[in-house]
N, C-alpha and C positions, 0 to 999 in steps of 0.2 A: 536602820532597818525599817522595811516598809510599813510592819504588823508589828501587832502589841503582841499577840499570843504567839505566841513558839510552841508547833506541837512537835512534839516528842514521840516521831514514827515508828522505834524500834520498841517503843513502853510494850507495846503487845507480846513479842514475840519471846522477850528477855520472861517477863515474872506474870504471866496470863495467859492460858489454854481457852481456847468456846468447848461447848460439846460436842464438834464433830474434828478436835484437833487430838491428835495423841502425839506428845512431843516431848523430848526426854530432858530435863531441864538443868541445864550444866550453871556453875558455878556457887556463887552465894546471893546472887541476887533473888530476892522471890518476893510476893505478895506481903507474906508474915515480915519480914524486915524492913520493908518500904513504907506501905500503907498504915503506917501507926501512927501518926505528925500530921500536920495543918500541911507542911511542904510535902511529903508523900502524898495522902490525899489531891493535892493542886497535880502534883504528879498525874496523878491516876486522870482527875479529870481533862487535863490536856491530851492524854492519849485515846480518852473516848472521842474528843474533837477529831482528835488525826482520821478515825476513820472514815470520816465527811472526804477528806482529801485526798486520802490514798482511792477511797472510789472513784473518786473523777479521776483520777490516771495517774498516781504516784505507782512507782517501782519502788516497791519497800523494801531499802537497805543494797537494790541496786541489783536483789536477785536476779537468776534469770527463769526462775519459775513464775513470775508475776512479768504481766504485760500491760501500760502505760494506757493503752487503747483499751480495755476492756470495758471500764465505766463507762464512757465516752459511745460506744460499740452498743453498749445494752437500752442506751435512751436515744439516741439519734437515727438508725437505722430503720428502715422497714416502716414507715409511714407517707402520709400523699402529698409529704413537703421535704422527705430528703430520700435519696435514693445512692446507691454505691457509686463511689467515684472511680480509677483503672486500679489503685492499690489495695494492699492489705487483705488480711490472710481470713476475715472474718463476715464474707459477703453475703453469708447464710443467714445473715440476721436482716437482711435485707431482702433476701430471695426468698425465703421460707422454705427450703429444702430440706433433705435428708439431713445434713447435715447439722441441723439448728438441733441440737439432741443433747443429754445429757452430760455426756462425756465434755462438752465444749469447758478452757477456763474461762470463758468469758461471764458463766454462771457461777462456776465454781467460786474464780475468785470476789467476784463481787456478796455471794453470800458470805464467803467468810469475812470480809472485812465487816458486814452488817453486825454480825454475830460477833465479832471483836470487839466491835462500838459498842454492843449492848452489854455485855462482858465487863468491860472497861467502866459503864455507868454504874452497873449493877455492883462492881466494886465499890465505886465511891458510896452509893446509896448506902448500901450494908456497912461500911466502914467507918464512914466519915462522925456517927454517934459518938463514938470509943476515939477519935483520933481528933474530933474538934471540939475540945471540950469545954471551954472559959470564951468562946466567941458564937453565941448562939444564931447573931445574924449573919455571920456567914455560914454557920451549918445550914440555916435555912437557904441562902441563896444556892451552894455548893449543890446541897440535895435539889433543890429547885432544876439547877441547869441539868445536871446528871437524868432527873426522871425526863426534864423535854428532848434531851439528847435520844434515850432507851427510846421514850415512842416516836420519836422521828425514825429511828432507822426500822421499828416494827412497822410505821407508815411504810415506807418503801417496801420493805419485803413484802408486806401482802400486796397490794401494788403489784408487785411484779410474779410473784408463785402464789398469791390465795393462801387457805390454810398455811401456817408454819407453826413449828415449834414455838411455844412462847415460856420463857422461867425469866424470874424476876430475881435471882437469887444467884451469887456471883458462883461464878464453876472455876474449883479451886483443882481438881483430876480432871483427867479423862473420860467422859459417860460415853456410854454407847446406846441410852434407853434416850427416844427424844419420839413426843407426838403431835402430829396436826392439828393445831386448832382451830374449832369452827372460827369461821367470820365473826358470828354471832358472840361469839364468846370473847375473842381476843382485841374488838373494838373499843368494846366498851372499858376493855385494861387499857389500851392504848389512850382515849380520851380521857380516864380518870387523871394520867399520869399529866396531859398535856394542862388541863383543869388547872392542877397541882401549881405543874410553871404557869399559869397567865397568875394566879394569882399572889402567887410567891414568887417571882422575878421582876425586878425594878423594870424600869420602861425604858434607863437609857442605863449601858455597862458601861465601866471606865474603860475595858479593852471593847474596840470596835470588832464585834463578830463574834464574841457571846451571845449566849441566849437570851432575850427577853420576853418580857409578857406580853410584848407586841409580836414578837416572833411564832411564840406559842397558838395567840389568837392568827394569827395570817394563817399557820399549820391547822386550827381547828375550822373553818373556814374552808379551806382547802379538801380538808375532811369531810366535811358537811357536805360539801358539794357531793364528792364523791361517790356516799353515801346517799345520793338524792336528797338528805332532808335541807332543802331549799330556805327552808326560816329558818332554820339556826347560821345556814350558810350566809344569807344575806345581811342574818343578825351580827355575824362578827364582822362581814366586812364595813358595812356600814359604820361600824365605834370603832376600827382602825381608821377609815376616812374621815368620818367626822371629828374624832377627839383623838387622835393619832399624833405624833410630831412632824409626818410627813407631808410633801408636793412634790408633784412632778417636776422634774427639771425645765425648764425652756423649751426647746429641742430636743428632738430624739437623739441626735450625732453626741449631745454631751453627755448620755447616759454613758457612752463609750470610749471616754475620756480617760487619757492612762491613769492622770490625777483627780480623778472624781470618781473612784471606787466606793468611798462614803458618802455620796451624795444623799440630797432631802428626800431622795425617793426607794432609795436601799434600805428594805428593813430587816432581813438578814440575810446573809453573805458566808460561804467558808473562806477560810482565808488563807493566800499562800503568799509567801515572800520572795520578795527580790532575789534575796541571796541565796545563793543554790545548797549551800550548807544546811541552810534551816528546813527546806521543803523538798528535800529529795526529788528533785522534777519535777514537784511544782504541778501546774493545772496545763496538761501539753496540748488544750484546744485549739490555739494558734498553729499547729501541726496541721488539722485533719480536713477544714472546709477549705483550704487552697485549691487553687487551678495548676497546672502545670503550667506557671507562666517563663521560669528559667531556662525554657528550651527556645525559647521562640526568638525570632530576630531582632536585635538590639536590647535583647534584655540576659541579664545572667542573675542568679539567684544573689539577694542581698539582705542586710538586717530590715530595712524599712519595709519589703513585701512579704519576709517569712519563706520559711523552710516548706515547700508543698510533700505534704506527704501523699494527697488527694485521695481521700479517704468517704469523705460523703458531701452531696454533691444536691444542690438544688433540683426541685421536679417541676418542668415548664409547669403546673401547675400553680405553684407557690408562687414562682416569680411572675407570673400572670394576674395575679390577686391584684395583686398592687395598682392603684389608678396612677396616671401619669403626676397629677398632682401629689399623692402622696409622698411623703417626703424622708417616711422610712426604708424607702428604696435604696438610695443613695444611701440612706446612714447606714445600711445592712451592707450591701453591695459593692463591689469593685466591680468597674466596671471600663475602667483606664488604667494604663501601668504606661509609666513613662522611662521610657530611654535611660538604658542606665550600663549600656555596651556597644562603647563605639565599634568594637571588633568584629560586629555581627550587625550591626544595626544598615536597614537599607540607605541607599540614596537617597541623600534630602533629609532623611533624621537624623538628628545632632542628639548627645544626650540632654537629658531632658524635655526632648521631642515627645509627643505621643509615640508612643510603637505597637501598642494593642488596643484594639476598641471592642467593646462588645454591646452596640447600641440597642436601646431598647425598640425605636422604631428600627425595622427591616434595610436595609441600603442594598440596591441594587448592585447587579456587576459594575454596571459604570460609572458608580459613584463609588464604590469604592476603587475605581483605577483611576482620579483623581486626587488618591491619594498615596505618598509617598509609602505608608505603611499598611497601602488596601489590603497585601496576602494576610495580613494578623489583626482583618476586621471578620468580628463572626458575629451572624447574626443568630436567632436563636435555635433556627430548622439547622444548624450545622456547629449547636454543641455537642461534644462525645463526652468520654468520661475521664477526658482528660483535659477539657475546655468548656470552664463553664464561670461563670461570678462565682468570685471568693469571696471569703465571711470577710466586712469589718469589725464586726463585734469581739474578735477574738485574737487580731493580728496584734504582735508584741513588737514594736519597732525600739525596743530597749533592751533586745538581747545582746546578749557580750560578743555573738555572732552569728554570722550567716546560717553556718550550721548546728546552733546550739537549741537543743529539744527542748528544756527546758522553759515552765512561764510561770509568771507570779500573777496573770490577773486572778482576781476573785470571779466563785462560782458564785450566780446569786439565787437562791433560793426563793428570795420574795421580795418583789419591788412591788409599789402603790398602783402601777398600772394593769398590774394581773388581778389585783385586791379590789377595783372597780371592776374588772372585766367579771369577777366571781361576782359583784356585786349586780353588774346587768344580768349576767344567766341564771342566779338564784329567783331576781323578782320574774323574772320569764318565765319559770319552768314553774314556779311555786305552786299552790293548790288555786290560789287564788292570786292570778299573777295581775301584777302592777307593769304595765306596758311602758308608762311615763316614767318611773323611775328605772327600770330596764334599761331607756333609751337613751335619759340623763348619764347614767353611769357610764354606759358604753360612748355616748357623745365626747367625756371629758375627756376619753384615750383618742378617739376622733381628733377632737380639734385641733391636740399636740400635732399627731400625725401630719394634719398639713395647714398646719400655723396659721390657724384662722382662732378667731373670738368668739363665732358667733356660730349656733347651731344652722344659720340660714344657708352658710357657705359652705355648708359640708354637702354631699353629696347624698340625695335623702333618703333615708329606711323609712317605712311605716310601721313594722314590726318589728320586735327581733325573737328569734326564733334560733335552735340549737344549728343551725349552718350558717347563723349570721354570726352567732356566736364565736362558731371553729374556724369561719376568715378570719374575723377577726384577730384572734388567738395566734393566728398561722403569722397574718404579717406582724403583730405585735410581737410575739416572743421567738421568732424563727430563732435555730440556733441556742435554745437555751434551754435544752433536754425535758420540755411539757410534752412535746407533741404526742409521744408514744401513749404514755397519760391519759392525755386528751382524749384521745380515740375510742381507746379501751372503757374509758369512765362515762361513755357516751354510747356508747354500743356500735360507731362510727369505722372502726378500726377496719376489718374486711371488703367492705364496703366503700370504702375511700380509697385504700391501697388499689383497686381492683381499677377504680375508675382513674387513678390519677399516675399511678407507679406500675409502670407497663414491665420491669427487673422483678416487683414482687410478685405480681398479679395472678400468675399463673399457680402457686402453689400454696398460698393462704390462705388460711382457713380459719373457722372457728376456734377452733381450739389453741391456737395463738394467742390469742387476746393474754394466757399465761405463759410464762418462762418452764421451763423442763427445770425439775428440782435436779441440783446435779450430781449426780452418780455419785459419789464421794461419799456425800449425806447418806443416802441410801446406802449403800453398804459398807457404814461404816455405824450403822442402827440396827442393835442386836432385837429389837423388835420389828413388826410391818410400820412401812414406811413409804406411804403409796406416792407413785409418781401421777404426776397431773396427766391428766387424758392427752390421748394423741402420741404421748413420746415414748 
């Protein structure tokens, strides 16, 4: 098996309620019976992990009230680097319509699983006293990961809805009393907790994809930025960079290496496995950035190109950024698929032939009727939303088959090249910004980029500033659910969608920048329980 850690997807549902579930709880499994042992506890804490996983697109237990796409839906959509591809049922997150509203599960489910996670922690936390009791340094670590776990998923949710409910204290019933809490108030719980993990979790876990105190610090960091405060943000990336275990890879392509999921530049990672037993469907991003390439001539759908579901879809903007030299193009992009159906393939292509190009320079009509496979040459003025570069980053060529939904890659949370990029934006924006180190930082992810040595050969900035920044950003992380983030924590988000995402442009507005609390929560809250402006 791929993973050390095996979570344990159903731990929620069987012996743990949030406080917006009411659910009748059959047999003899519960909280009180489990949670009382060193193996109970480990229990509990692998199920606050699962809810990292089941966010990004698990179908938990294979309902059909839970949909795959939802995670995936709430951070990729509706920004000025991805736009809706011809499928699926959830375009509103991308157009900004009527529809993008409360009722949607695309909110729903994703808050509950948050709220499960912290659930799930908040048990360990309260438990693990009475249940670990002759191993003091693991109570400390246990409680260590459990609190970085709680304020991770309270990161996200204000993140995405602002105020929330915040209780630190595990819910054993059904409540119906839950309130909003300020910003101001639920931060500073959130960074006490993250504090807690940098300093009480080792720096390296025997399982790969535990929490560590370099995990914690990349999340406080992350935070700080967020927050604007720029010195604290720059202060942690720098003691991750400098005194860190990590480097960047060589190359950008080996970031995206099936077997270099633990590479020197992953500092934490959720983790799903191989085997479909263990991860219920696993991380299905290999699904959703496809092209419809199976339709086209001499090609039929296979395990080495993936299953197109074509779901979200590059915005000539993004793939514009990219200079010809840079070299995260290719690693990010497909942009040839070769013959793999003699049944359909034109004259002159054999398989293995080229059969699709999607060039980056233009080709004329008559350069492309020089070639045997010209009708399934597109250049960029004649992509739709069914033909456009597919993601490399996310394609599984180790499925058991063509039509198997199912992926194991890991989600990464925090790699070394985002943790210099927070590191150029902090000294830039800071009160008293340092331009020189700004540029050094941002230079290091440069140079990768297009495998040079030397700051001379890169292509030159004098400044950097928040839109040198969010290129940046754009070509380095495409694909790896910041962008929406990005936007939002910049005040960028409107503004960019309008200029660059011609599907959203028309109906965005301010009050986006937050998610619609989803109707569920709200009345299922015997007190007022205000929803966010606009919805």
């Amino acid at each position: 098996m791929k993973k050390n850690i095996i979570y344990i997807f159903a731990i929620l549902s069987l012996i743990s309620c949030s406080d917006i579930l009411e659910e009748e709880l059959t047999g003899d499994l519960t909280g009180d019976g489990v949670f009382i042992d060193e193996e109970g506890i480990d229990f509990a804490l692998n199920g606050a992990y699962a809810s990292l996983g089941l966010f990004i697109g698990n179908s938990p237990d294979g309902r059909d009230d839970t949909n795959r796409e939802t995670g995936w839906t709430l951070i990729a959509y509706g920004t000025d680097t991805y736009t809706n591809g011809s499928d699926g049922g959830f375009k509103y997150f991308n157009t900004y319509d009527s529809d993008l509203n409360a009722s949607s599960r695309v909110v729903r489910e994703s808050w509950d699983e948050f709220y499960k996670g912290i659930n799930a922690a908040n048990t360990v936390i309260g438990r693990s006293p009475d249940a670990i009791v002759n191993n003091p340094e693991k109570l400390t670590r246990v409680t260590a990961e459990a609190r970085f776990l709680r304020a991770y998923f309270y990161y996200w949710l204000v993140r995405i809805w602002g105020p929330v409910h915040y209780t630190d204290e595990e819910t054993k019933t059904a409540e119906t009393e839950a309130h909003r809490m300020a910003l101001d108030e639920l931060y500073p719980k959130i960074i006490e907790d993250l504090k807690f993990a940098e300093e009480n979790l080792p720096g390296v876990q025997n399982d790969f994809g535990r929490a560590t105190s370099w995990a914690a610090k990349s999340t406080l960091a992350d935070l700080y930025l967020t927050r604007k405060n720029y010195d604290q943000a720059a202060t942690y990336a720098e003691d991750i960079i400098n005194n860190g275990p990590f480097s960047l890879v060589n190359s950008f392509s080996e970031l995206w290496e099936l077997d270099n999921e633990e590479s020197s530049e992953v500092i934490w990672s959720t983790q799903f496995a191989d085997e479909l037993e263990y991860d219920n469907g696993g991380n299905p991003a290999h699904l959703f950035f496809l092209m419809e390439y199976d339709k086209l001539p001499g090609m039929k759908r296979d395990v080495v190109n993936g299953r197109p579901w074509k779901r979200f879809r590059p915005t000539n903007y993004l793939l514009d950024l990219y200079d010809m030299e840079d070299q995260r193009y290719d690693a990010t992009f497909v942009t040839v698929y070769y013959a793999n159906n003699p049944d359909s393939a034109p004259s002159g292509v054999a398989v293995g032939d080229t059969a699709v190009y999607l060039p980056r320079v233009p080709l004329s009509q008559a350069e492309k009727d020089t070639k045997p496979y010209g009708e399934s040459i597109y250049n960029q003025d004649e992509y739709t939303e069914k033909t456009y570069p597919s993601s490399k980053k996310w394609i599984q060529p180790n499925r058991a088959s063509a039509n198997e939904v199912s992926g194991g890659r890991d989600f990464i949370a925090y790699r070394l090249a985002e943790i210099y990029l927070i590191a150029a934006e902090a000294h830039a924006l800071k009160s008293s910004p340092d331009q020189t180190k700004a540029l050094f930082y941002l230079n290091e992810v440069r140079k990768r980029a297009y495998g040079v040595d030397d700051d001379s050969a890169l292509p030159p900035i004098t400044a950097v500033d928040i839109d040198i920044i969010l290129e940046e950003r754009a070509k380095e992380l495409a694909q790896e659910g910041k962008r929406w983030f990005d936007l939002v924590r910049t005040g960028k988000l409107v503004e960019r969608v309008k200029m660059h995402n011609p599907q959203a442009a028309s109906f965005i507005q301010d009050y986006h920048s937050l998610r619609p609390i989803p109707l569920t929560q709200i009345d299922r809250t015997s007190n007022d329980f205000p929803q966010n402006p606009g919805y």
